[in-house]
N, C-alpha and C positions, 0 to 999 in steps of 0.2 A: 633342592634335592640333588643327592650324589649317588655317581653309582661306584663300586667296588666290585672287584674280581676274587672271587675265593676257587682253586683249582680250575682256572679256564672259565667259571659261570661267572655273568655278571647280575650282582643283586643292585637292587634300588633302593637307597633310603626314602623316609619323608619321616613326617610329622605325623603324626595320629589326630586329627580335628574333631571334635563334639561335634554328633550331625542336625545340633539344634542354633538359632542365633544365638550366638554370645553374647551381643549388645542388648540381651531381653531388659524391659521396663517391668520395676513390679505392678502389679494389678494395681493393687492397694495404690501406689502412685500415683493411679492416673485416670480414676473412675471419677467423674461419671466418663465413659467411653463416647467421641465423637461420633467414633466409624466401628461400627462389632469387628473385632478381630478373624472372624468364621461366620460367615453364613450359609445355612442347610437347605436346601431347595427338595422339596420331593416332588415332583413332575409325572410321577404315576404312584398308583397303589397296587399297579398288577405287579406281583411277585410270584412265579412259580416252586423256589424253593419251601423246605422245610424247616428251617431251621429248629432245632428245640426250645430256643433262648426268646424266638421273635411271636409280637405279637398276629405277624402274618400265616406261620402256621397253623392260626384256630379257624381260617375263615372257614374250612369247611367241616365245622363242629357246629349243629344248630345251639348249642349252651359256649362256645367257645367265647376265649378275651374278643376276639376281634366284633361277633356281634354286641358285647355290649357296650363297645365306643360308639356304636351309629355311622361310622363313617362308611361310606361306601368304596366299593371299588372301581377307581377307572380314572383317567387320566386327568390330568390337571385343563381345567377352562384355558386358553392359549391366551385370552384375556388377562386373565390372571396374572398367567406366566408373564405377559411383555409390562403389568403393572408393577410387579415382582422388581424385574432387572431396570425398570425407569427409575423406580425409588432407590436401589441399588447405587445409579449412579447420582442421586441427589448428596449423599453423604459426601461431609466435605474431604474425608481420603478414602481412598482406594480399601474395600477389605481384604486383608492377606491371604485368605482364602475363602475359595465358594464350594461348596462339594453338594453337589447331586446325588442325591440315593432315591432310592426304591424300597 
């Protein structure tokens, strides 16, 4: 990176980079996968929002999407949750990401 002076201000060059890895492998390459790429964790079902798009906004429709999965609302068994991150780290690499939602 270089800087340059136009009228007393100094600007900053650089490069513009892709905000993705550039070294990506195709899928197709390399399935069957060791280690999932992403793993989703939901650790509760309590959602207070509405979204219009989600199936959390029917819970309070007695005909709504949400009763007719059966699932219930309420937090994940902590059992669960520590059997969850054990198996997590049985895969033999690390997954790139883990993300938690609600």
């Amino acid at each position: 990176m270089r800087n340059f002076n136009v009228l007393g201000e100094v600007f900053m060059t650089g490069k513009i980079k892709p905000s993705y890895d550039t070294n990506r492998k195709r899928l197709a390459d390399i399935i069957p996968l060791s280690t999932p790429f992403t793993i989703f964790i939901e650790p509760t079902r309590y959602c207070n929002f509405k979204c219009f798009y989600c199936l959390h906004s029917t819970k309070d429709y007695k005909d709504g999407e949400w009763s007719k999965t059966g699932y219930e609302i309420k937090h994940m068994d902590e059992k669960l949750y520590d059997k969850i991150l054990e198996n997590i780290c049985k895969f033999p690499n690390k997954p790139k990401r883990i993300v938690f939602q609600d």
